[in-house]
C-alpha positions in Angstrom: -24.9 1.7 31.1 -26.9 4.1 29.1 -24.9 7.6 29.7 -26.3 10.8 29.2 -23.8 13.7 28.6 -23.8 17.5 28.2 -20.4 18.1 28.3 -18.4 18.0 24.7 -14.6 18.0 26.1 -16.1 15.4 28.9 -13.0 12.8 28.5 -15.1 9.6 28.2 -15.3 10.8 24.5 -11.9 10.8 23.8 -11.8 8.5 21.7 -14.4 10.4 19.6 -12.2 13.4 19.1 -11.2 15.0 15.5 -13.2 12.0 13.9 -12.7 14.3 10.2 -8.9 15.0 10.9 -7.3 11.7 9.5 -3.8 12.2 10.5 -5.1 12.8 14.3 -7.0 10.0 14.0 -4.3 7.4 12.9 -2.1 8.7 16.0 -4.5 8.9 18.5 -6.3 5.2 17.5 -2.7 3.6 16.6 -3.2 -0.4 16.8 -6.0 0.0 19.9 -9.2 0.9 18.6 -11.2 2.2 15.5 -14.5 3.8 14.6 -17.6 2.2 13.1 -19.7 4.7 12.1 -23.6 3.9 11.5 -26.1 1.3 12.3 -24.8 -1.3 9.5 -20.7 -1.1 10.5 -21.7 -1.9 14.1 -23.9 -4.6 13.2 -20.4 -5.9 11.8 -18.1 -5.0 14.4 -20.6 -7.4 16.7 -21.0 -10.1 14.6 -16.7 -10.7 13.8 -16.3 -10.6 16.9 -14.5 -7.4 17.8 -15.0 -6.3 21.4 -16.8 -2.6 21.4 -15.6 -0.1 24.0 -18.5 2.2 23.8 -21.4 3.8 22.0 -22.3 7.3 21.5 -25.7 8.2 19.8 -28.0 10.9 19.8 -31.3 10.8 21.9 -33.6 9.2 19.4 -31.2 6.6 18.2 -31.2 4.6 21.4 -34.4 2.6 21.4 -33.1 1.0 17.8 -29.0 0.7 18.8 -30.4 -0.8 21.6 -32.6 -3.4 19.9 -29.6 -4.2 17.4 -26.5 -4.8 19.3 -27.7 -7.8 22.3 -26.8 -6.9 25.9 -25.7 -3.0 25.5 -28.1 -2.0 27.9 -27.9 -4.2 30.6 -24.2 -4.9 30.0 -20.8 -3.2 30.6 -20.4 -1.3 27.3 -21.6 2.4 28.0 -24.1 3.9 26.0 -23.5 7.6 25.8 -26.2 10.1 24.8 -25.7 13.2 23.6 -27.7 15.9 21.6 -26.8 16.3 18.3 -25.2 19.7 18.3 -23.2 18.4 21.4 -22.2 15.5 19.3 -20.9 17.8 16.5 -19.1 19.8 18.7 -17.3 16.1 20.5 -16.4 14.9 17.1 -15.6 17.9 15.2 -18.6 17.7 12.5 -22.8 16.5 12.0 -22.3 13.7 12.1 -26.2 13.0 10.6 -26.5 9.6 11.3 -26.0 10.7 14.7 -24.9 6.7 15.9 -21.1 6.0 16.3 -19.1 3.2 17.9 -15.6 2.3 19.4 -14.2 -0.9 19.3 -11.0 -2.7 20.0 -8.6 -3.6 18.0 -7.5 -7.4 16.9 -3.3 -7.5 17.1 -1.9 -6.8 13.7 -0.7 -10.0 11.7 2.5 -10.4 10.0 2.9 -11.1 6.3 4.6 -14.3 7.8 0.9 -14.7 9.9 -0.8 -14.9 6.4 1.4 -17.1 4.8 1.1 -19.8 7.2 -2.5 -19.5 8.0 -5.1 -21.4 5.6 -5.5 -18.0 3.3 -5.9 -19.0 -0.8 -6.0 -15.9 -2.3 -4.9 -12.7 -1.0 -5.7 -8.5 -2.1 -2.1 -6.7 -1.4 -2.7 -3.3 -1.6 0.3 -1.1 -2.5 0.6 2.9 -1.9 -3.3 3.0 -2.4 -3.9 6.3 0.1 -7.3 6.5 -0.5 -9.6 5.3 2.2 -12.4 5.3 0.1 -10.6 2.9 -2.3 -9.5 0.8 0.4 -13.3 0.7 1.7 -15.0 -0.5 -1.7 -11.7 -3.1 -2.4 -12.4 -4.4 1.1 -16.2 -4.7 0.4 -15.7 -6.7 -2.9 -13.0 -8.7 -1.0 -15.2 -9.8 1.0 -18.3 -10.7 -1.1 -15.9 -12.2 -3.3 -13.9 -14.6 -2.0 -10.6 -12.9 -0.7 -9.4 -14.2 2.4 -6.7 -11.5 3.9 -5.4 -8.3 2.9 -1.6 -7.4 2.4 -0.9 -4.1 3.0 2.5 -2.3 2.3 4.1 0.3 4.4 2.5 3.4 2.4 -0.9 2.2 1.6 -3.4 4.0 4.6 -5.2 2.2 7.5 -7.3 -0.6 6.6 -9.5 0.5 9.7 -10.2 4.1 9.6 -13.5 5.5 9.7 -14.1 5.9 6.0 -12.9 2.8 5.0 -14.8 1.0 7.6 -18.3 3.0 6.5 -16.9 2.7 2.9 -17.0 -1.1 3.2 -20.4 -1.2 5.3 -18.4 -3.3 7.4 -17.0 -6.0 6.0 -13.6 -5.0 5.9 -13.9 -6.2 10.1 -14.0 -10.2 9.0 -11.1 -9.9 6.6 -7.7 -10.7 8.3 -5.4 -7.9 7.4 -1.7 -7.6 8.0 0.7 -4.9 7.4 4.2 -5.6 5.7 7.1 -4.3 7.0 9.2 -5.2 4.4 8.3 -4.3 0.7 8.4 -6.0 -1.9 10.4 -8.1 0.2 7.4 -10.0 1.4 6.3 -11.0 -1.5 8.8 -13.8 -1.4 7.4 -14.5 2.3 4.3 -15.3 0.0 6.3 -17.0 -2.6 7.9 -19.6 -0.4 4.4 -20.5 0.9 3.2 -21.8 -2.5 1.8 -18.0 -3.3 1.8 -17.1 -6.8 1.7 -13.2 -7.0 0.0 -11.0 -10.1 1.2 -7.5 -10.4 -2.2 -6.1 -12.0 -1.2 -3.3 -14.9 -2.9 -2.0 -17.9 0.2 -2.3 -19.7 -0.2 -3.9 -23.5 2.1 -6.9 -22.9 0.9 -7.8 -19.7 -1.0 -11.4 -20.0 -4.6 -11.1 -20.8 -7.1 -11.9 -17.5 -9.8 -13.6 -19.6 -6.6 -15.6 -21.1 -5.6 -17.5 -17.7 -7.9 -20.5 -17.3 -8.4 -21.6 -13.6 -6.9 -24.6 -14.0 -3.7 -22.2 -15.1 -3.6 -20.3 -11.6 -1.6 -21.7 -8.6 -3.4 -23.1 -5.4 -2.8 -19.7 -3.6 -2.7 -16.5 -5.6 -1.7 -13.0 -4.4 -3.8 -10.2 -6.2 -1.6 -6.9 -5.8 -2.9 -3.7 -6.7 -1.5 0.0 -6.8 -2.4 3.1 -6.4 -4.9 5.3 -9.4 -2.2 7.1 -11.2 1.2 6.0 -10.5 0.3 2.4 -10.1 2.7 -0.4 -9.1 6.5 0.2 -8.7 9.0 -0.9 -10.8 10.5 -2.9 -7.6 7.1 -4.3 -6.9 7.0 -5.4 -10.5 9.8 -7.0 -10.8 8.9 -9.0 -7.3 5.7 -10.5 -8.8 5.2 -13.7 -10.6 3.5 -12.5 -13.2 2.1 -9.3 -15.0 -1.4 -9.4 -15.5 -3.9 -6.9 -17.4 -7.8 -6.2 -17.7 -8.7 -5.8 -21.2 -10.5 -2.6 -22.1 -11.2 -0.8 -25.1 -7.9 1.8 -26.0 -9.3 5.2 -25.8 -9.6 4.4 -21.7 -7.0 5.2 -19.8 -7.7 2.5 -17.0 -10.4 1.4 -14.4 -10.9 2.8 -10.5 -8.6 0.8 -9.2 -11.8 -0.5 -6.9 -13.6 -1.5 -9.9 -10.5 -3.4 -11.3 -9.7 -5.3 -8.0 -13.1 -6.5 -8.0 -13.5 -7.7 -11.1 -10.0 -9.6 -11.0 -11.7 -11.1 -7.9 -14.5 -12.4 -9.9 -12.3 -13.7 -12.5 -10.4 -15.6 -9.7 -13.3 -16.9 -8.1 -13.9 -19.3 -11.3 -13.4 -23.1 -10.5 
């Protein structure tokens, strides 16, 4: 199935069109397909199991995308070939590593999904618009423990480009659902034995280091807000508890990336 092409607007690339435009992007991939781009992310969509639709690399890439993903030249995926100023022109930038992928997507999960399924703790990700964010909170997720993100109607697509590249991947094994009713859902949690920390650098919130394991329900939702405004009031007010990273005073706060992971750590403790 290896597929060479010299045409940029040919239509078997459509789903590699306006890769840098986000907003395009979201409408044109909706809940069918996503982008994995580089060598490592499609080592990833392989290995969890997500089915690809195609590949498109340039000339020189093919012997090694070949040798790393079992089957793609002698199977039903196509491989299309392009040079890389072609490619730039298809995609709407260089893109230098000059090897990008298409895969399907899994059907999106309910907050009702999560809470039912065998998931301990859970990363619920509120008004974070930041794909880059999402991408290195995904990453930690998954090296630490996290079983499913939650995320709520304003907080950008798990999936993207960036955020899959971002998380080298490993957002792909993480189940992720999408509420459609916040903070309403966070009782959907509740009622499943979830206990849910809103995570704030506010003064009288409770002390992480403070909460012994022992301390910490069964199931425990982590929820984290955007840099800047943060959680909600309403969101707030929804959570079990209020729960703060100590740092020294004359910092304003952490990346919220570097704070989600290190409340992950701290979770991880048995």
């Amino acid at each position: 199935m290896i597929i060479e092409i010299d045409d940029p607007q040919d239509p078997r690339l459509d789903d590699y069109c306006l890769l840098d435009d986000q907003a395009a992007r979201r409408t044109r991939e909706g809940d069918d397909f996503f982008i994995a781009e580089g060598y490592v992310s499609i080592d990833r969509v392989v290995d969890s199991g997500h089915r690809l639709r195609s590949v498109l690399v340039t000339p020189s890439r093919v012997e090694r995308i070949s040798a790393r993903v079992p089957g793609l030249v002698d199977g039903d995926t196509p491989l299309y070939v392009m040079t890389r100023d072609l490619m730039a022109h298809a995609v709407g930038f260089d893109l230098h590593r000059g090897v990008v992928a298409s895969a399907d997507r899994r059907p999106v999960p309910t907050v009702a999904d999560i809470a039912a399924s065998s998931a301990k703790r859970v990363a619920v990700l509120v008004g974070l618009n930041d794909a880059e964010n999402v991408g290195v909170i995904s990453r930690a997720a998954r090296a630490l423990g996290i079983d499913a993100l939650v995320l709520d109607p304003t907080c950008t697509d798990a999936y993207s480009r960036r955020t899959v590249r971002v998380s080298m991947g490993e957002v792909l094994h993480l189940t992720v659902a999408r509420s459609n009713d916040w903070p309403g859902d966070l009782d959907v949690l509740h009622r499943a034995g979830f206990e849910s920390w809103a995570m704030t650098p506010a003064s009288d919130a409770i002390d992480l280091w403070s909460i012994e394991p022992h301390e910490r329900a069964e199931r425990l939702a982590i929820v984290v807000g955007a840099e800047g405004p943060g959680l909600d009031d309403a969101t707030m007010r929804a959570t079990t508890r209020r729960v703060r990273i100590p740092i020294r005073p004359d910092v304003d706060s952490l990346n919220v990336g570097h704070a989600a992971a290190i409340t992950f750590a701290a979770t991880s403790r048995t």
